[in-house]
C-alpha positions as CSV (number, residue, x, y, z in Angstrom):
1,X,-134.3,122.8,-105.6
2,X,-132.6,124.6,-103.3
3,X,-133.9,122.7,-100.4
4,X,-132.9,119.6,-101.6
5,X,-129.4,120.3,-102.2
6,X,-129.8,121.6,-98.5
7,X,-130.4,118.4,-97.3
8,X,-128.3,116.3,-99.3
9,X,-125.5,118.8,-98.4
10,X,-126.6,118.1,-94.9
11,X,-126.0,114.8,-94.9
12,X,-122.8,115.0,-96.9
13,X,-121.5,116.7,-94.0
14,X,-122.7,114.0,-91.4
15,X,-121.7,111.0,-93.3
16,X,-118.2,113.0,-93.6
17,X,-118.3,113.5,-89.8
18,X,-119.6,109.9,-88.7
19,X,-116.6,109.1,-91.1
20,X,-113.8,111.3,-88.8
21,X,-115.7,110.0,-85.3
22,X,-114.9,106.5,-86.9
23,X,-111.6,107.0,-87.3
24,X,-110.8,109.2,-84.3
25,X,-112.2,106.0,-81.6
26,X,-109.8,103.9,-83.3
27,X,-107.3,106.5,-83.0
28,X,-107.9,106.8,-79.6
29,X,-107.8,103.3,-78.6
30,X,-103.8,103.3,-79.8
31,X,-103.7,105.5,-76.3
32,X,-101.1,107.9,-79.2
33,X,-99.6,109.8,-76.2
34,X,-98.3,107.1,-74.9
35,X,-96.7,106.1,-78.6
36,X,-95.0,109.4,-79.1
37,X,-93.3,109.6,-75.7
38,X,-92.3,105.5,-77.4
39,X,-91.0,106.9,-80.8
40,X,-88.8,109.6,-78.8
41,X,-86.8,106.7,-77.0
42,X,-86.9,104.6,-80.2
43,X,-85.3,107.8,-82.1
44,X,-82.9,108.2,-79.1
45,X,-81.3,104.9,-79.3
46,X,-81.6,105.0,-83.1
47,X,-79.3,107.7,-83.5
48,X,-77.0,106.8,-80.3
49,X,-76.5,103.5,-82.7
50,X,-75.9,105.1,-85.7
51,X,-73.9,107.7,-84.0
52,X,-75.7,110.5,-86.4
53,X,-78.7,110.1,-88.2
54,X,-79.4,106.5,-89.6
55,X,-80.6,106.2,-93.4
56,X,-84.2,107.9,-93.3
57,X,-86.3,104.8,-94.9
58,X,-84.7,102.6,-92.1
59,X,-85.8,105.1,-89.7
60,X,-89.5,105.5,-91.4
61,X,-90.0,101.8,-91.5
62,X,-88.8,101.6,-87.5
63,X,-90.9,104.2,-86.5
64,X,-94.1,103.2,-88.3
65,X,-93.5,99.3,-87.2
66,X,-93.4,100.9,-83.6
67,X,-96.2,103.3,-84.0
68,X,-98.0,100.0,-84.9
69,X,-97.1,97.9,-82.3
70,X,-97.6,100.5,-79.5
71,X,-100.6,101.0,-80.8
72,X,-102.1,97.4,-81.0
73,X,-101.0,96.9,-77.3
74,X,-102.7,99.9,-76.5
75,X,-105.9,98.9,-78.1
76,X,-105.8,95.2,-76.4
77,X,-105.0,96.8,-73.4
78,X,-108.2,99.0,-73.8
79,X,-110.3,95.7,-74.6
80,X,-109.3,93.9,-71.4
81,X,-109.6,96.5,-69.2
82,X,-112.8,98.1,-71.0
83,X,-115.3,97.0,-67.6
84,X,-112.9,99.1,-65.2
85,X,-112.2,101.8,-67.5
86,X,-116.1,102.9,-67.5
87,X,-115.6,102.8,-63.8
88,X,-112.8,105.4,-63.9
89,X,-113.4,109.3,-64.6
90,X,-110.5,109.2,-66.6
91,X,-110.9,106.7,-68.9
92,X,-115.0,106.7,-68.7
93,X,-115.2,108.2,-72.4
94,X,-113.0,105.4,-74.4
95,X,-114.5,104.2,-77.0
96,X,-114.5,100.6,-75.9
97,X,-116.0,101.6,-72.3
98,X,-118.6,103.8,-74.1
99,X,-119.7,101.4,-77.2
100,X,-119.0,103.6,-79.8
101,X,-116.5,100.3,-80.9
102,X,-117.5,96.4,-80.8
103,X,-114.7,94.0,-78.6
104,X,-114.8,92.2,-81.6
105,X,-113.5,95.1,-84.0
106,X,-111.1,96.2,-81.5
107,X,-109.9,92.3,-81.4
108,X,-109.3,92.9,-85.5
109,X,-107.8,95.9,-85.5
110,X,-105.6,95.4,-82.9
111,X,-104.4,92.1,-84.4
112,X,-103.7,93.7,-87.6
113,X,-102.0,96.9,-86.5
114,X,-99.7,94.2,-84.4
115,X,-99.2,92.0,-87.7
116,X,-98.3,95.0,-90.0
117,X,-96.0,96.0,-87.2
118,X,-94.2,92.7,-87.0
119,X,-94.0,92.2,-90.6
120,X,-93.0,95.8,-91.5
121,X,-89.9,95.7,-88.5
122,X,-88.6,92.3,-89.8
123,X,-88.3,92.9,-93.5
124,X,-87.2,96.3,-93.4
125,X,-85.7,96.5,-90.1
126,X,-84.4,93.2,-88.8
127,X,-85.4,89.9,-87.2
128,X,-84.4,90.8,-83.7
129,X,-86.2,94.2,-84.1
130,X,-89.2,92.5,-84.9
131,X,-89.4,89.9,-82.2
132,X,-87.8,92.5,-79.5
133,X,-90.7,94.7,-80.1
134,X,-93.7,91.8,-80.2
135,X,-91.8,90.6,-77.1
136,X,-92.5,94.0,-75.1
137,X,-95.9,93.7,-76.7
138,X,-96.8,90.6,-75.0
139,X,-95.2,91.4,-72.1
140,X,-97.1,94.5,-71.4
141,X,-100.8,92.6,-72.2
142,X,-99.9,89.2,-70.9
143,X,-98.3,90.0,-67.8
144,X,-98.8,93.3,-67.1
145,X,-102.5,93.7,-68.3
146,X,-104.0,89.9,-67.4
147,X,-101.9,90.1,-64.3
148,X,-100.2,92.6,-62.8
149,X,-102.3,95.5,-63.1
150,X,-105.2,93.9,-60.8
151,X,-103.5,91.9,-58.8
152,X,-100.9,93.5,-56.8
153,X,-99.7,97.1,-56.2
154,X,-96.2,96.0,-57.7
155,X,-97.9,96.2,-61.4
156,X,-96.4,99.1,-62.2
157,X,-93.1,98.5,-60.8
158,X,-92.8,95.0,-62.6
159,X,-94.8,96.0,-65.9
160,X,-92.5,99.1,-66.4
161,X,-90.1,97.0,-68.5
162,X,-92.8,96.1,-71.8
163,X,-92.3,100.4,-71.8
164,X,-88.7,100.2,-71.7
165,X,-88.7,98.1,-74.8
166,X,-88.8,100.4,-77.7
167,X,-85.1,101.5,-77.2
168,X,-84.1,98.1,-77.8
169,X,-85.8,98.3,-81.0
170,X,-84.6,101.1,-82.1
171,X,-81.0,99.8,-81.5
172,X,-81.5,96.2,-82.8
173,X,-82.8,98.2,-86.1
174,X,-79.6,99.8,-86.4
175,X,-77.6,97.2,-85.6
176,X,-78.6,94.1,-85.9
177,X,-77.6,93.8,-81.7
178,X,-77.6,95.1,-78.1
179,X,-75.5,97.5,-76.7
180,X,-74.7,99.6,-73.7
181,X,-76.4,102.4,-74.1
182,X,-79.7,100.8,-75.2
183,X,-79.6,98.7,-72.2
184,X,-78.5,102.4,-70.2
185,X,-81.7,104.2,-71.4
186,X,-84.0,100.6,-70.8
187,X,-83.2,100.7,-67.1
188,X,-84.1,104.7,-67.1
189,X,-87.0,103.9,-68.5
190,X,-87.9,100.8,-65.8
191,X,-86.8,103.4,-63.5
192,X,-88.7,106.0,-64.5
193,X,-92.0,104.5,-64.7
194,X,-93.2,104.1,-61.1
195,X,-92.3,107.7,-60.1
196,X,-94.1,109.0,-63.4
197,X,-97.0,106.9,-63.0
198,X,-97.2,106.9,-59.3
199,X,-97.6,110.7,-59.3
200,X,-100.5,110.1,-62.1
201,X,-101.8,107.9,-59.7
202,X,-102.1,110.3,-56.7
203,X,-104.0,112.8,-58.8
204,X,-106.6,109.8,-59.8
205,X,-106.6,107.7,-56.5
206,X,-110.0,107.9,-55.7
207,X,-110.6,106.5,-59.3
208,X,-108.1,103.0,-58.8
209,X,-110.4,102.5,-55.6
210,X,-113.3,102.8,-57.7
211,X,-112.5,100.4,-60.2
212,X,-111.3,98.0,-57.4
213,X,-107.0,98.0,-58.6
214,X,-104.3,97.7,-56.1
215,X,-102.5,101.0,-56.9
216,X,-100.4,101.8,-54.6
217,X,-102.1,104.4,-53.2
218,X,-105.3,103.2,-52.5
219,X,-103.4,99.9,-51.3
220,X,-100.5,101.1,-48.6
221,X,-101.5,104.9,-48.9
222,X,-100.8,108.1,-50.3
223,X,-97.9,109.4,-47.6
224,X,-96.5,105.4,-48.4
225,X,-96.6,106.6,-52.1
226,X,-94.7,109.5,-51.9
227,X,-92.4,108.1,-49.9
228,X,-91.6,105.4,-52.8
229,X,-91.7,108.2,-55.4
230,X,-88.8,109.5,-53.9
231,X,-86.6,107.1,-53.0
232,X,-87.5,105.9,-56.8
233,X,-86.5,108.9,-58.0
234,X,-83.3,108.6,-56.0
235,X,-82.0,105.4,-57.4
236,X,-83.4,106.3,-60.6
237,X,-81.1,109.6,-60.6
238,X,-78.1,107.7,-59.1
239,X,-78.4,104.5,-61.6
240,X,-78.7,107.1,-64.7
241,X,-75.7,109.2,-63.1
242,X,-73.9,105.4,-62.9
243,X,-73.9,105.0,-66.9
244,X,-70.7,107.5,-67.0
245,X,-68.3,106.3,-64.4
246,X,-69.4,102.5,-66.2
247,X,-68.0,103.6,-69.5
248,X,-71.5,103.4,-71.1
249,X,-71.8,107.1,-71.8
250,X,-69.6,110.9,-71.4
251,X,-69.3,113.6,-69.9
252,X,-71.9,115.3,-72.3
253,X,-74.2,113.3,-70.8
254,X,-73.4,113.3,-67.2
255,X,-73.7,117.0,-66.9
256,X,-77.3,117.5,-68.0
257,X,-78.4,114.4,-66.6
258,X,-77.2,114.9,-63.3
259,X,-79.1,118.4,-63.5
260,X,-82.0,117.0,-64.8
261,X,-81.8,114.8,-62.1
262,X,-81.6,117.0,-59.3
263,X,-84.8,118.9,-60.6
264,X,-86.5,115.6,-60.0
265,X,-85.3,115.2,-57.0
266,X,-86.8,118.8,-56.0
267,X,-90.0,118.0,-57.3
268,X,-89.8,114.6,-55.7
269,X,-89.7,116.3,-51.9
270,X,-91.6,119.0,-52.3
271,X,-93.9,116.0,-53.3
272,X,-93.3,114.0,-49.9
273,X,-93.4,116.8,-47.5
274,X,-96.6,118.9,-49.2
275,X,-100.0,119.2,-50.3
276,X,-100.2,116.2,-52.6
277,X,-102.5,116.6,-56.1
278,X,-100.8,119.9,-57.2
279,X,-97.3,118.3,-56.6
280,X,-98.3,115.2,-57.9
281,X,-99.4,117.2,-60.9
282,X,-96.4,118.8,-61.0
283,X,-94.3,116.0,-60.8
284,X,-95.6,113.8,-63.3
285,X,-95.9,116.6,-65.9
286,X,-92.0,117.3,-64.9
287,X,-91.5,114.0,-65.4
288,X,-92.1,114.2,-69.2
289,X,-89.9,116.3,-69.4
290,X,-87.0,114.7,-67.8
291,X,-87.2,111.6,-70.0
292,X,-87.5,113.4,-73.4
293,X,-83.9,115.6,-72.3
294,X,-82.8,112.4,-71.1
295,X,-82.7,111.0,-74.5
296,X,-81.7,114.0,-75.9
297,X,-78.4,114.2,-73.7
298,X,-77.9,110.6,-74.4
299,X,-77.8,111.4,-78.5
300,X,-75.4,114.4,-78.1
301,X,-73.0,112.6,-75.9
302,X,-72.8,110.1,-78.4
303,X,-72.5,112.7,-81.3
304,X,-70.1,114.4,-79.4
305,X,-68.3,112.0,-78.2
């Protein structure tokens, strides 16, 4: 007897864990680090709109439509690009690259995450929210995915806007419109995005050359690269600094963000003139950082103010 419930206890516990490595490769193919660094500039623009806290189910229903959508370009973006990433050390172990999940699942849950997320942001959101977010979506697998990403070493540079989208969304929930700082913290974002990924890119160069994609580095060169991350960072720093003299946003703002700022700048040098995978390290973890206090100096000038 006591055997028996041995085994059958056994097996409880594998279906249970065949269950949670189910759900964990679909997880995974939402690429959910990606979506929280999302939901942060969706919040940020959210509450810049509402100039405090909007009403908590509008908020619910605009961050779960754009968990959803982030997640359903993720997951197509993981099904086109499933040959290369089993090419790549980095993204060797997805679950589309390894098997553990069928193109054809990944096709229907990535359709549906994206339906739920259009219908959820239309009715309980707004229209414009709705088709502002499927817009970014389809610009960051149409263009950036089909396109851009193997076909010139501009891909990042171009395809930075579908990740600049979400603010938008989070404005457009709120009010129904664009506005000025929405459109401040998109071109941050479009900014942002070649430094940040550049320096990602310099710690995994060898792995773009594997996989045949015309990152920059492995295209015009690492000392090239480093020379774009900075003057990227530069105009990035100066066009964020440029959103208080414009009227778009206060003094609240200007101060951190022109702190913030220089520390990118620091890392950004030390980055051109030294040893290049710990700096690049460094800089792309520093630049997490920077956008997330970005966003949060953008809410308390607007609090504030």
């Amino acid at each position: 007897m006591s055997s028996t419930l041995s085994r059958v206890d056994g097996a409880t516990r594998a279906l249970a864990a065949g269950w949670r490595g189910v759900l964990s490769d679909y997880y995974e193919l939402t690429k959910p680090r990606i979506i929280v660094l999302l939901l942060i500039t969706t919040l940020a623009a959210m509450i810049m709109a509402a100039h405090g806290v909007p009403p908590l189910g509008l908020v619910l229903a605009t961050l779960v439509g754009g968990a959803f959508a982030a997640g359903s370009a993720g997951a197509f973006n993981c099904i086109i690009d499933r040959d290369i990433d089993r090419l790549m050390t980095r993204t060797a172990m997805r679950p589309l690259a390894t098997g553990r999940v069928a193109p054809v699942q990944a096709v229907v849950f990535a359709t549906l995450l994206g339906v739920t997320s259009f219908a959820i942001l239309y009715h309980f959101a707004n229209p414009l929210a709705a088709w502002l977010s499927l817009a970014g979506n389809l610009y960051y697998v149409l263009i950036y995915t089909l396109w851009l990403k193997r076909s010139t070493a501009l891909n990042i540079v171009i395809g930075g806007a579908a990740g600049a989208v979400p603010p938008l969304v989070g404005w457009a929930a709120v009010t129904g419109g664009l506005g000025g700082p929405a459109l401040g913290l998109f071109a941050i974002i479009f900014l942002w995005t070649p430094p940040h990924f550049w320096a990602l890119a310099l710690m995994t160069e060898t792995d773009y050359h594997r996989a045949n994609i015309p990152m920059l580095p492995n295209v015009l060169g690492v000392e090239r690269t480093k020379l774009e991350i900075f003057i990227y960072t530069l105009v990035l720093v100066a066009a964020s600094l440029a959103l208080t003299p414009l009227g778009i946003m206060g003094l609240w703002y200007f101060v951190p963000a022109a702190i913030l700022g220089a520390i990118f700048l620091y890392h950004a040098w030390n980055l051109l003139r030294g040893s290049t995978k710990p700096l690049a390290r460094t800089t792309f973890k520093y630049s997490l950082v920077y956008l997330a206090l970005m966003c949060v100096a953008m809410v308390v000038d607007r609090i504030a103010g």
